[in-house]
C-alpha positions in Angstrom: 0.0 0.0 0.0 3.1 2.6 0.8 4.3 1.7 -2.7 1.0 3.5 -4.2 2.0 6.7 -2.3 5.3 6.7 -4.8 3.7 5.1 -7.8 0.3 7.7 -8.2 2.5 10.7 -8.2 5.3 9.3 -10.3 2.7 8.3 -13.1 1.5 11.7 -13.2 4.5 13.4 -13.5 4.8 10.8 -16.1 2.0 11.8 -18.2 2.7 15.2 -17.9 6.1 15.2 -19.4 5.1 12.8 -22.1 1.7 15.5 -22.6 4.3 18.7 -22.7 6.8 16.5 -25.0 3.4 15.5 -26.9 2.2 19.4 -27.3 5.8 20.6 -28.2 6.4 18.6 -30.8 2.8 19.2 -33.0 3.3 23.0 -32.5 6.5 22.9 -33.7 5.3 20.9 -36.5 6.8 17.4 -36.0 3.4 16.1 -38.2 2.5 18.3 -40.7 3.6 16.9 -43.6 4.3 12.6 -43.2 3.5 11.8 -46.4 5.4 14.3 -48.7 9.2 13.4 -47.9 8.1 9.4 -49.0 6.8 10.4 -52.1 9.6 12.9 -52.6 12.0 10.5 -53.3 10.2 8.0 -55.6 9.3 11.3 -58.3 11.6 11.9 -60.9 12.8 15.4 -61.4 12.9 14.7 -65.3 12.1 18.3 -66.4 14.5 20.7 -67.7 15.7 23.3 -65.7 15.9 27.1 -67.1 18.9 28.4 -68.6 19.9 31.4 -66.8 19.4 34.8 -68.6 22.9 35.6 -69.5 23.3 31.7 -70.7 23.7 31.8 -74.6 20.8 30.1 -76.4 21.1 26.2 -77.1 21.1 25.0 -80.6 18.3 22.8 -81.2 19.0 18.9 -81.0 18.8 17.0 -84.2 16.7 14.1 -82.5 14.0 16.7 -81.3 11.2 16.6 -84.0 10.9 20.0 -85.6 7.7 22.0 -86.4 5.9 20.8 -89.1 4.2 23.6 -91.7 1.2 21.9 -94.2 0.8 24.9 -95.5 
C-alpha cells in the first residue's frame, strides 16, 4: 500500500512530461507533412531546368522533332 504513495504521483509526472513533449512537438510541426518526404524521393525530377538569362541560347537537337508547316 506505501508503494502507491510513490507510484500515483510518479505516473503523473509521467504523463505530464510525455503531454508537454506531446504538445511541443505538434506545435513545432513534428506532423504536418508525413507523407510528402516518401513520395519525394520516388518522383523523378525529369524536367529541364531554365537556362539562366545571360546563358547563350542552345542550338536545337537534331533528334527533337521539328515544327511541321502543311501549309
Amino acid at each position: 500500500m506505501e508503494s502507491l504513495y510513490l507510484l500515483i504521483p510518479l505516473s503523473v509526472v509521467l504523463v505530464f512530461v510525455i503531454g508537454v513533449a506531446f504538445w511541443w512537438s505538434v506545435r513545432s510541426g513534428q506532423f504536418d507533412d508525413m507523407e510528402g518526404p516518401a513520395y519525394r524521393i520516388l518522383m523523378d525530377d525529369d524536367r529541364a531546368r531554365p537556362a539562366p538569362p545571360d546563358a547563350p541560347a542552345a542550338k536545337p537537337d537534331a533528334a527533337s522533332p521539328q515544327p511541321r508547316s502543311d501549309g
